[in-house]
N, C-alpha and C positions, 0 to 999 in steps of 0.2 A: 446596406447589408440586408441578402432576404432572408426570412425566416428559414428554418428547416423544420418542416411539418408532417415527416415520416419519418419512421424507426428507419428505414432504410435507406435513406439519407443520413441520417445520424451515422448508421452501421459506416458508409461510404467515406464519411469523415477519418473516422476511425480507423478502418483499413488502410487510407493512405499515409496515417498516422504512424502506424506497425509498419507498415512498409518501407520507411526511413528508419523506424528503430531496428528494424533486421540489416538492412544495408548495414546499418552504422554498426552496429554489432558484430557482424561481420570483420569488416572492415579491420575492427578493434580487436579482434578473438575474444570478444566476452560472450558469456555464455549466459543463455539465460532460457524459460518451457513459458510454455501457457500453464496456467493457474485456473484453480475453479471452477467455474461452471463455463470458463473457456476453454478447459481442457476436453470436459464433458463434452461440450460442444462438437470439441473437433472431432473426436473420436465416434460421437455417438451419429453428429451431423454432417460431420465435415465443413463445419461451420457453425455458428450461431446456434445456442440453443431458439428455438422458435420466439420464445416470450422472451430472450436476456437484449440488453442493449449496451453491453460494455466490454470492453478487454482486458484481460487481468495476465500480469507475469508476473513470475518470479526471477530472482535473479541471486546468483549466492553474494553475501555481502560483499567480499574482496570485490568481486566483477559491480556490484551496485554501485560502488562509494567511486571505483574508475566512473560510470557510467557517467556521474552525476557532478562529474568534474571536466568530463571531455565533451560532453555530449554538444552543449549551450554552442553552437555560431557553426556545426557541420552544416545546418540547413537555414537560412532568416526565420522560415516559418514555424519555426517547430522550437519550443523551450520547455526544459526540465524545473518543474518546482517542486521545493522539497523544503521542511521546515527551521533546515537549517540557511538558507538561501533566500526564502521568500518568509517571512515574518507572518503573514498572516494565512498560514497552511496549520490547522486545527490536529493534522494528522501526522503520525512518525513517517507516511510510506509518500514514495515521492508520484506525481503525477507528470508526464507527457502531454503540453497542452498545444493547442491551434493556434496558433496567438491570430490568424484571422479571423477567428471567432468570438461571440459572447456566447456565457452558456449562464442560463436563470436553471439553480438547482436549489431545491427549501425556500424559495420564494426569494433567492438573493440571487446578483449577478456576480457570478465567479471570472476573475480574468485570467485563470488559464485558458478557458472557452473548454473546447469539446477534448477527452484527453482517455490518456491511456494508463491505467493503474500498473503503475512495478512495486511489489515487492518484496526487499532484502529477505533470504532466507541466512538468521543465526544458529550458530551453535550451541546447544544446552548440554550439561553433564547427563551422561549416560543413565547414572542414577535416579530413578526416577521420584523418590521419595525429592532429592535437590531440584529435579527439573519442577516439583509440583510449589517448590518456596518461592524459585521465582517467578514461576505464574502465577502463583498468587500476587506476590509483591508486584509486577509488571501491573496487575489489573486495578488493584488501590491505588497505583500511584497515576494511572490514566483517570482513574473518580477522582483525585485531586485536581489534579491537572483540568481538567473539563468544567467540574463545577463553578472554578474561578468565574466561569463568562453566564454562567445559568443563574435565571431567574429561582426565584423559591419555586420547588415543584408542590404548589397548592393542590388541594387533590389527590396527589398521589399517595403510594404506601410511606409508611413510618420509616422503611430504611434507606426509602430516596432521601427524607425529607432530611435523617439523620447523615447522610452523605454529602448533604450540599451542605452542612451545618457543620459538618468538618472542612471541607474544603474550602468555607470560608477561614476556617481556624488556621489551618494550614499556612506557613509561613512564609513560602516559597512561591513567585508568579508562576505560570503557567510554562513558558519554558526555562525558568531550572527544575522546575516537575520533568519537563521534557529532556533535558539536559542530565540529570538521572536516571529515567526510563531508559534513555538510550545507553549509558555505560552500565545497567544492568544488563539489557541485551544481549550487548557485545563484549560478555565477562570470559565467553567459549570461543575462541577465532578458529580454535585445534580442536574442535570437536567432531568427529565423525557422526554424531546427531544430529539434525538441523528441523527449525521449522516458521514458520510466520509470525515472530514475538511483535510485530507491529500496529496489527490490529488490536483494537481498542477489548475486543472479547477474551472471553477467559480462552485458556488452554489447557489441556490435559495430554497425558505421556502418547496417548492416539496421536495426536497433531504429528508426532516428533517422528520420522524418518531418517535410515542410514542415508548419507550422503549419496551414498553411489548410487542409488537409485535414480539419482536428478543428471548423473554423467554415463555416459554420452547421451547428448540427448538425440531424438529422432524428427527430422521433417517428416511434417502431415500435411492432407491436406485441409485448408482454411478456406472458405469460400470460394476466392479465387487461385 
């Protein structure tokens, strides 16, 4: 297996990546945009921010949970891992990996290899004083969850130190922490608000967008 020793090779990975999840997409009538600093990208570059080297979608829940059920044996090369499915995924948002690849990320070898970030966008109550409870709740219940596998953070501030000191306390392994997380998430299926409750960071009522805005969505152009 040879290395890959440029972003641009990375990038070429990756595109052929996207390029079966849009077929497959297709194919399926799921719907799904670029996300992030991939959206920027497209818009700004029609491609790649210059410095970014990854791919981010979204995808609305209903169409994610299809995704992540149908997806596995369209292509040998191509699998979906997601931490209900693959056990040792640290994260609620599912990855598109190479499987003919390895990929060293944080100094560890991850076996998805080189991969494509989806994800789910939920619904939250309109009310934004409710949307701010459960992003709070959402964000303590990922410091429990997390800290199960972290070392003491010696060094650091007092409310790391008192967070990993709960999370030891904490009753629950890591995924029924997870197992929780998600059926808070997924409390709104009928909400006309939706936004990204799967990243590990906090949120506020900004994050939260009317649906409609993510349908129809529009082709642009992406590198190639």
């Amino acid at each position: 297996m040879r290395e890959v020793k440029t972003v641009e090779e990375l990038r070429a990975l990756q595109m052929q990546t996207m390029d079966v999840i849009d077929i497959f997409c297709k194919k399926q009538g799921l719907s799904y945009s670029l996300a992030g600093g991939t959206l920027i990208g497209a818009i700004r570059h029609k491609g790649y921010i210059p410095w970014d080297d990854d791919i981010d979608i979204y995808m609305p829940r209903a169409d994610y949970d299809k995704f992540l059920k149908t997806f596995d044996g369209f292509n040998e090369r191509y699998k979906v891992y997601e931490w209900r499915n693959y056990p040792g995924m640290e994260i609620l948002f599912a990855k598109v990996g190479d499987t003919k690849t390895r990929l060293i990320e944080q100094g560890l070898m991850r076996e998805y290899g080189v991969y494509v970030d989806i994800f789910p966008l939920d619904g939250v109550p309109v009310d934004e004083k409710k949307q701010r409870k459960i992003f709070y709740k959402k964000l303590a219940l990922y410091i429990l969850a997390h800290g199960k596998s972290q070392k003491y953070p010696s060094g650091q501030s007092l409310a790391n130190k008192l967070r990993w000191i709960a999370s030891k306390l904490w009753p629950f392994s890591k995924r029924a922490t997870f197992n929780k997380i998600y059926k808070l998430i997924t409390c709104c299926p009928d909400s006309d608000i939706v936004t990204n409750m799967v990243s590990m960071g906090s949120n506020n009522p900004n994050d939260a967008f009317p649906i409609s805005l993510f349908h129809p969505t529009k082709a642009v152009a992406f590198e190639d």
